[in-house]
N, C-alpha and C positions, 0 to 999 in steps of 0.2 A: 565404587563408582568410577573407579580410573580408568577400567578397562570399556565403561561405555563414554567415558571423554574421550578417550581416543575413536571410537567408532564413531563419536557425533562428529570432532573435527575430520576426520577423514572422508568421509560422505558427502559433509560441508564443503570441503575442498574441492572434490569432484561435482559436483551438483555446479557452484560457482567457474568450474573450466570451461563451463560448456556457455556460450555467450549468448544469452537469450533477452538482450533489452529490445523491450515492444518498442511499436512503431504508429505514434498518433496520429499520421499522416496518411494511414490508410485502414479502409475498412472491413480490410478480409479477418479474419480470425481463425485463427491466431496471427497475428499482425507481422511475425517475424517468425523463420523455419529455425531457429533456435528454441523458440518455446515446443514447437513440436519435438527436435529433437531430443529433448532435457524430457517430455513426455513421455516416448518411446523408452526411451533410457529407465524411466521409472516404472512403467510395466515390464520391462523383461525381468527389472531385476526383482520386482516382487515374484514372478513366474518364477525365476531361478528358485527363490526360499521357497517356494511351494505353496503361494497363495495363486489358484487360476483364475479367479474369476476377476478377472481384467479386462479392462475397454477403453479403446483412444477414439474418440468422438473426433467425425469430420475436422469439428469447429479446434480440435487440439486438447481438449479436455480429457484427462485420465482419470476415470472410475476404479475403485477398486472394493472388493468385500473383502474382508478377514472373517472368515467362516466363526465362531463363537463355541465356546467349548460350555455355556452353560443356557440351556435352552429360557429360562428365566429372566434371563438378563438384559435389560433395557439397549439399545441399538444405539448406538454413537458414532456421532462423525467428525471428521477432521480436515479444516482443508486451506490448503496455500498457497499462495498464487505462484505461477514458475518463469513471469517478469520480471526482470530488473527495470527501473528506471530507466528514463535519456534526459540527464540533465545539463547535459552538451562534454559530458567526461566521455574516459575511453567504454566503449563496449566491452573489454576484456581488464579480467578483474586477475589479480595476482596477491592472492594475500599470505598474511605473514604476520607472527605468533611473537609480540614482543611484550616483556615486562614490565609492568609502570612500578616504577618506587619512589616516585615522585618530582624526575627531572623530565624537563621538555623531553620529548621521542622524535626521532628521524626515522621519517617514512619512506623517505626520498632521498640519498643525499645526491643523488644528480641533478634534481629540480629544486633543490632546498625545501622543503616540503616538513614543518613539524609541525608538532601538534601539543599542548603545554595545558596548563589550569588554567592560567591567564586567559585566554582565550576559550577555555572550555573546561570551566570546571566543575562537571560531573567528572572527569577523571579521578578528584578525590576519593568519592569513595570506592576505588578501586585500587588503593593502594596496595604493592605486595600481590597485584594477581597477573595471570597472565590473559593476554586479550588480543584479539583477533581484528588485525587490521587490512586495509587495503594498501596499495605500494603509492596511494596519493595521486594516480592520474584517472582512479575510477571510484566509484562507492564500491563497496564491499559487500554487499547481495545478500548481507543477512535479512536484508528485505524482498524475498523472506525465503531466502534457500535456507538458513537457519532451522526453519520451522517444518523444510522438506526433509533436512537433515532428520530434526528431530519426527517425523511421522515415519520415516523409511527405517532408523534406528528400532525405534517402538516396534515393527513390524516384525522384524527381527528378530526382537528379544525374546518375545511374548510367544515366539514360536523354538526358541531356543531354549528357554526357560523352564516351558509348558505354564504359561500363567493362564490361569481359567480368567475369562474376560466373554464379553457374549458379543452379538455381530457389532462388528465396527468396520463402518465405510471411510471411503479415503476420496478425496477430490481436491486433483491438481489442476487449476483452471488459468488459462492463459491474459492476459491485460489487462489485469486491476488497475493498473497507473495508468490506463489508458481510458478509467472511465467506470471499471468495473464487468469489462464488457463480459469476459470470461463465464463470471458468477451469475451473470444476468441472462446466460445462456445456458446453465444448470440445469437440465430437465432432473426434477426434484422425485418424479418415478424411477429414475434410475437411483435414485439417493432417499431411499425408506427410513431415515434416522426419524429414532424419541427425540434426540437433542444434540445439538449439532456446536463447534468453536471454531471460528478461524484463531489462527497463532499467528500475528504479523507484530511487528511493532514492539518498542518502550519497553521501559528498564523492568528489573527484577519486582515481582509482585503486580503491575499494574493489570487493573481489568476493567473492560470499556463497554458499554452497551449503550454509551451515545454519541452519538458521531456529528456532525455539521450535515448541513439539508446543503446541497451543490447543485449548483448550474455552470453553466456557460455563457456567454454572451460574447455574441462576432460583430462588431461594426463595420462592415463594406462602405468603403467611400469611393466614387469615381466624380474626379474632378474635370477640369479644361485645362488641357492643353496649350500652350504661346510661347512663341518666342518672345525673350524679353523686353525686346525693343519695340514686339507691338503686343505687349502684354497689358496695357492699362485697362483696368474694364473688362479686362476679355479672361484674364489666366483665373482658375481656381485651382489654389495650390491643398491638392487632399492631405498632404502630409502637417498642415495647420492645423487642418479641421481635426484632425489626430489628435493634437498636440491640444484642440480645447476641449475634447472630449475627455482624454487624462484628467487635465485641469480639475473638471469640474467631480472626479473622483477623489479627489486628497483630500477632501473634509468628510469623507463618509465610512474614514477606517480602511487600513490599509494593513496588511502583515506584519510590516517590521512595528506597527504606531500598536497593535492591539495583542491581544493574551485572552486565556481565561476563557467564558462564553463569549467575549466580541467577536463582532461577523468583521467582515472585510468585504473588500473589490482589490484582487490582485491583476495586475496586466503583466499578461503571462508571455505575450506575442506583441511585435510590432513587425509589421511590413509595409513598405513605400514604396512610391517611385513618382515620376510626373507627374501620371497619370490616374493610379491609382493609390490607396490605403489601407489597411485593416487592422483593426486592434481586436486583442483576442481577452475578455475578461474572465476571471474564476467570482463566482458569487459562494459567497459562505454566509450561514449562519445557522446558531444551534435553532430558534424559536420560528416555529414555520410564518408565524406572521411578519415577522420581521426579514424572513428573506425573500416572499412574496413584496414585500415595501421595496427591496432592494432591486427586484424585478421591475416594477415598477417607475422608481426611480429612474431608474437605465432609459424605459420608454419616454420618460418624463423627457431626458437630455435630448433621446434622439429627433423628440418635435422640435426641441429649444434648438437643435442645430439645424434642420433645414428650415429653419425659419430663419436664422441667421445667416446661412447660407445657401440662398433657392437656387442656384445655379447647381449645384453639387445634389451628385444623386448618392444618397446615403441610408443605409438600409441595416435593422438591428434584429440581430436573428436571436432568439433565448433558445436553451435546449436545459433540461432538467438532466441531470446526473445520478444521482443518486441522493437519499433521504434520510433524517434521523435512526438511527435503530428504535430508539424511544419510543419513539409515535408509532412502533409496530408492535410493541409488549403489549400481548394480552396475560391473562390472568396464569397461563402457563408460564412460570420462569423458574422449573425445575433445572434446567441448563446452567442457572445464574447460582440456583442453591448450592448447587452440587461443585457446582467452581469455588463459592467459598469458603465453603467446607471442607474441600482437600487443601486448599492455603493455610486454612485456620491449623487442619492435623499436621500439617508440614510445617508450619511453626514460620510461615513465608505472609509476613503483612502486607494484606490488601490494600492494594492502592488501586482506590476505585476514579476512573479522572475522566471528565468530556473531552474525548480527543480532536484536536482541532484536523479533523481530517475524514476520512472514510476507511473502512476495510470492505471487503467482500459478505461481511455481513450485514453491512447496509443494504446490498441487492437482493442480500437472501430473505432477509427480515420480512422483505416486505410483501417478498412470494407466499409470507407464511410461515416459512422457518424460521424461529427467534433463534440466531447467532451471536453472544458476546464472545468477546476475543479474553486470550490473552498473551503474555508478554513471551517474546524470544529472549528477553536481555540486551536485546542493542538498544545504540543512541547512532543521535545524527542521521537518521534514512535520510536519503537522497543528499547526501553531502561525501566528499572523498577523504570526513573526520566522519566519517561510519566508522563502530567501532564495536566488539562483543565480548562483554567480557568471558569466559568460558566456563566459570561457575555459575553465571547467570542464563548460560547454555544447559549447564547439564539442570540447571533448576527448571526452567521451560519441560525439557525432558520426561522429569521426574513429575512433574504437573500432568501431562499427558499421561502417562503411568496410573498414574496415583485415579485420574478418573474412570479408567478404565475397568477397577477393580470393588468402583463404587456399587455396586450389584454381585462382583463376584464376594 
């Protein structure tokens, strides 16, 4: 397995030079010509190994077949989104391959930048390995170039190898973190799979086939205008009305206050100014009725505010995001069998967890393809304490592998 750790880091590396963090401030798609070009890059190079049947969709989306060497063989697919994050860090990622044995790690030492137990200790169990970090001014894109790493590896092999395997599709889709949009633009006749995985996300072993039901929530405020001195009566200051619209969210569950199945209301956005204001909310929750409540809710405030304040034109837009995977399982969940079954042979314990978040299988579930994920080995997505360890790389890997040969 050395010589395919080094093929997963090296691909990984390359995959991550190329700077592809979406862009939620607009709505073309793919949102950023990085994610196109990290697209391009991954059809020619499947073309180079001798897979043709390649296709870069308008919207930046990469199809690909891997022809099947056993007519028999159930149809499987793989797919990862080729977004990084903007969590306001750098666009360009620099990573680098240091040892944990247990003392604090400098990631930086020009910005002082470490990283320790103290502060994050899942590093434990990772004593004595070696793991893959970013240089502290950006995340480190194993979310989820890791997971391109590992399908462009696979493709590789399996054709280097000669491993009998039957048709397996490939789909690289552009701005999951931006919504899902990518996945949600999947025409699923180009993508014929029995059963289908994204690989994003969470440590060794874990697999998710429930995710959080999301929305959005935009509160546009336009207030009035005054100078101060003839402001009495006359000014409404939007950027108040802001400040009680928060308010009135810190008793209904927040991210940093909840865990587990709790839902939240995270304000993800603020913008001001005299004149105007907007606050930008995430709605989470796993139980569809409780996040319809939270919807709800939200409308509930925004009467309670122009009634408190009729002067000010304020207006609450909701938008749905994406949905449970849960609530899309039907009685098919051979996909789900067959994942724990290669864990179980792999001797790699299941850690089955409601992930407080979404993958691109949320979008696809609902189309009708049951999608559970599983794990790349990293921690920390969207933080510049991203980190992988690279046994838990080559385990992801060998997970992809190992399903592939459930038929052959």
């Amino acid at each position: 397995m050395k010589e395919i750790e080094q093929k997963l880091i090296a691909n990984f590396k390359r995959y991550v030079a190329i700077s592809s963090q979406s862009d939620g401030s607009v709505s073309t798609l793919p949102s950023s010509e990085g994610q196109r070009t990290l697209a391009t890059l991954l059809c020619n190079e499947l073309n180079s190994i001798g897979y043709s049947e390649t296709e870069l969709l308008e919207t930046g989306i990469a199809l690909a077949r891997l022809p099947g060497t056993n007519p028999n063989a159930k149809k499987i697919g793989f797919i990862a989104h080729l977004d990084t994050v903007d969590v306001g860090l750098s666009p360009d990622i620099s990573p680098q391959i240091l040892r944990y044995e247990g003392e604090p790690l400098c990631l930086n030492a020009d910005e002082n930048i470490m990283i320790d137990e103290i502060s994050h200790p899942e590093l434990s169990k990772y004593l004595g390995q070696d793991i893959l970090f970013s240089d502290g001014t950006s995340v480190l894109g194993a979310d989820d170039k890791s997971a391109i790493a590992v399908m462009m590896t696979l493709a590789h092999e399996i054709k280097a190898a000669n491993i009998e395997h039957g048709d397996i599709y490939f789909a690289f889709v552009p701005d999951e973190e931006t919504g899902l949009r990518g996945a949600k633009a999947l025409p699923l006749e180009k993508f014929p799979v029995d059963y289908c995985y994204t690989i994003d996300c969470c440590e060794r072993g874990e697999v998710i086939y429930e995710t959080f039901n999301a929305g959005t929530a935009v509160l546009d405020i336009s207030g009035i205008t005054a100078h101060p001195m003839s402001a009495k009566n006359v000014l409404v200051n939007p950027n108040l009305i802001a400040a009680d619209f928060i308010d009135l969210l810190r008793d209904h569950g927040l991210p940093e206050q909840t865990e587990g199945r709790e839902g939240y209301f995270w304000v993800t956005d603020i913008q001001g100014n005299q004149n105007t204001a907007k606050v930008v909310v995430a709605i989470r929750d796993f139980v569809q009725s409780q996040y319809d409540d939270r919807k709800a809710y939200l409308q509930s405030v925004e009467t309670l505010l122009k009634h408190k304040h009729p002067k000010a034109d304020i207006s609450l837009t909701l938008t749905d995001v994406y949905s449970n995977i849960a609530q899309a399982m039907g009685e098919d969940i051979e996909a789900l069998t067959r994942l724990y079954r290669v864990l179980e042979e792999m001797e790699i314990p299941a850690k089955t967890i409601a992930m407080r978040g979404g993958t691109d299988g949320s979008a696809l579930s609902v189309k009708g393809l049951f999608t559970p994920n599983f794990f790349t080995g990293a921690h920390n997505f969207h933080s510049r304490f991203e980190f992988l360890p690279i046994p838990s790389f080559v385990d992801s890997y060998r997970v992809a592998l190992n399903l592939i040969k459930v038929d052959a």
